[in-house]
C-alpha positions as a Markdown table, in Angstrom:
| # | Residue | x | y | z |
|---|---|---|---|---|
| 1 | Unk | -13.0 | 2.8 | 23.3 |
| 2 | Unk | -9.5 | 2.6 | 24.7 |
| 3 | Unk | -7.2 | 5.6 | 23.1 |
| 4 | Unk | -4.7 | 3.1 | 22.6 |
| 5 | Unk | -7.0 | 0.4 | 21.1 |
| 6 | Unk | -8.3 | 2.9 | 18.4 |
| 7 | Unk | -4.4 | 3.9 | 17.6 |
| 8 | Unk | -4.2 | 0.2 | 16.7 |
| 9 | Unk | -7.0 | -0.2 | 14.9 |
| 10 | Unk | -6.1 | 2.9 | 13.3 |
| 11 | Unk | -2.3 | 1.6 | 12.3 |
| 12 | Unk | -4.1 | -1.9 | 11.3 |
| 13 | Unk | -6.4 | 0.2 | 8.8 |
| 14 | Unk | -3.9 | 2.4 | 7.2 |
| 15 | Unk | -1.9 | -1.0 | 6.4 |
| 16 | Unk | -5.5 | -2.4 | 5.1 |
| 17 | Unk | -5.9 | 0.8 | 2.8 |
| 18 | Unk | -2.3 | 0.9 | 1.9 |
| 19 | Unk | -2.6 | -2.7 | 0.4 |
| 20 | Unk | -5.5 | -1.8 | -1.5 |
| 21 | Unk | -4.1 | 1.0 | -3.1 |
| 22 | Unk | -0.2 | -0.2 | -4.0 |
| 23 | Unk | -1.4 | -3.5 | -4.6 |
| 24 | Unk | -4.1 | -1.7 | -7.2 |
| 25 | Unk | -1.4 | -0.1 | -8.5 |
| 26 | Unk | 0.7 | -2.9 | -9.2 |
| 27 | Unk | -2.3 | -4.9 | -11.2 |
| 28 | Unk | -3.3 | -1.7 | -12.6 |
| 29 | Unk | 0.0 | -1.2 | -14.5 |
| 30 | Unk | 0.4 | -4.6 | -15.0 |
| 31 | Unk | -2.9 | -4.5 | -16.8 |
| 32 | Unk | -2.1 | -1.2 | -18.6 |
| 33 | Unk | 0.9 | -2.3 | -20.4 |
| 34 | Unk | -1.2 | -5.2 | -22.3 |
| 35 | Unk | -4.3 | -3.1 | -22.6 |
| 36 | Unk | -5.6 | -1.7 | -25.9 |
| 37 | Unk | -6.5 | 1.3 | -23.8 |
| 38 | Unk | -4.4 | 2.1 | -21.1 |
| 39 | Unk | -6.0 | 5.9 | -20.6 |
| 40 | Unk | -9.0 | 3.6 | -19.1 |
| 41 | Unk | -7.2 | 1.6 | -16.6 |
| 42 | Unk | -5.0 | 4.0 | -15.1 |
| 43 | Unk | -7.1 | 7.2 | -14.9 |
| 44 | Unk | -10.2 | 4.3 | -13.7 |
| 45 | Unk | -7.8 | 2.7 | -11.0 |
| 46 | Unk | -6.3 | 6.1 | -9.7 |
| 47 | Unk | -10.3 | 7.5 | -8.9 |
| 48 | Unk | -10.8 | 4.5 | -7.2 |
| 49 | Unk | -8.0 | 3.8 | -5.1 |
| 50 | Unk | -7.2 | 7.4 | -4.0 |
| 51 | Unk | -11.2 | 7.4 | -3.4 |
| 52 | Unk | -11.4 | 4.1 | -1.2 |
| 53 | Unk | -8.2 | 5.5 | 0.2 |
| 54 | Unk | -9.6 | 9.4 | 1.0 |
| 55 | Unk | -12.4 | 7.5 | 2.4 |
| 56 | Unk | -10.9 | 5.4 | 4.7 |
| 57 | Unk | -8.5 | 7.8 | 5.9 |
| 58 | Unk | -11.5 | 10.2 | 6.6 |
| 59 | Unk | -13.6 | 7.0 | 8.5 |
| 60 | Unk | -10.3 | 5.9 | 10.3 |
| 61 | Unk | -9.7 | 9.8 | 11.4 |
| 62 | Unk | -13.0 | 10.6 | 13.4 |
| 63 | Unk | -12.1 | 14.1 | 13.7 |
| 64 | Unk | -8.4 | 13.0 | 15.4 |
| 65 | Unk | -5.4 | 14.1 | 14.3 |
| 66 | Unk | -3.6 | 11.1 | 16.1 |
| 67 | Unk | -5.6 | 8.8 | 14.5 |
| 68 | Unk | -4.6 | 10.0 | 10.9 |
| 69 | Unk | -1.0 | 10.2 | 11.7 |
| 70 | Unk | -1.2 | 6.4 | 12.6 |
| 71 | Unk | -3.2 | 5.3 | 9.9 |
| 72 | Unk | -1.1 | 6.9 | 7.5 |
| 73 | Unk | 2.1 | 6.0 | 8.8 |
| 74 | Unk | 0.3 | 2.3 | 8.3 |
| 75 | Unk | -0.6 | 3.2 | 4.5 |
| 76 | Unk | 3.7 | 3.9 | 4.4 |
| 77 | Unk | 4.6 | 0.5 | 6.0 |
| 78 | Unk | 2.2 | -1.2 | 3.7 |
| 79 | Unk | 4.0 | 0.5 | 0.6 |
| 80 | Unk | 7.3 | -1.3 | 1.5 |
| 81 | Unk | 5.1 | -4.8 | 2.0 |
| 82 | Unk | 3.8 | -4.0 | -0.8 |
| 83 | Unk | 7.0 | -3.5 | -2.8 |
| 84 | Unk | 8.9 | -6.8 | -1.2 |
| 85 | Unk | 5.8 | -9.0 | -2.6 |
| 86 | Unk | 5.4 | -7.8 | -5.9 |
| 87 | Unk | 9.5 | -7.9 | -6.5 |
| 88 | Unk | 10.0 | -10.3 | -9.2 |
| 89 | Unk | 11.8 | -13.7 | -8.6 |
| 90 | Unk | 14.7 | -13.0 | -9.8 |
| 91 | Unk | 15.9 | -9.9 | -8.5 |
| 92 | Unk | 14.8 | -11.3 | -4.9 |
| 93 | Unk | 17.4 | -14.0 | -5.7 |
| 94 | Unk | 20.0 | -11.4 | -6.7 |
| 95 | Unk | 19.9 | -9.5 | -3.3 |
| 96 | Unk | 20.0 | -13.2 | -1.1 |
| 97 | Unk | 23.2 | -13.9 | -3.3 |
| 98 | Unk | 24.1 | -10.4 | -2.8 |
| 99 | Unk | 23.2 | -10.9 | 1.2 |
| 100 | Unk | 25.2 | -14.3 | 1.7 |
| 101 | Unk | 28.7 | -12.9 | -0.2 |
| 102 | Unk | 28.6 | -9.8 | 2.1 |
| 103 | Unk | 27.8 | -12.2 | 5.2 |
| 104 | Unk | 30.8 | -14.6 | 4.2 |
């Protein structure tokens, strides 16, 4: 396979596993604070996401250092997606108000 190609794939995957594991998070604590046990769902979530996580990193890797370095600066962009679509409504309001006065 094509270096470059795998580098992709590589970037593509780290945004994949990043997803899983913010967007686990999120749900996880939104879960947590309703949750008659708490304990449960956060120590449950964290084994499983860092798991999937450690996994994929070690699948995407294949031995190359390159490979991790892409994948996990993937799993970093896909913490700031992450964080833009889980904002709530109001504060995304806020900062286009706060946008358009600055622009005006």
């Amino acid at each position: 396979m094509n270096d470059n190609f795998a580098l992709i794939l590589a970037f593509i995957a780290g945004i994949v596993l990043g997803i899983l594991f913010f967007y686990g998070l999120w749900i996880t604590v939104r879960k947590a604070v309703t949750s008659k046990m708490p304990a449960l769902w956060l120590s449950g979530s964290f084994f499983i996401r860092t798991g999937i996580t450690l996994a994929g990193f070690y699948f995407v890797a294949h031995g190359k250092w390159q490979r991790l370095l892409i994948c996990m600066l993937g799993f970093i962009a896909a913490r700031y997606m992450v964080k833009r679509y889980t904002k709530p409504k109001e504060e995304n309001q806020l900062n286009l108000k706060k946008e358009a006065d600055h622009g005006a």
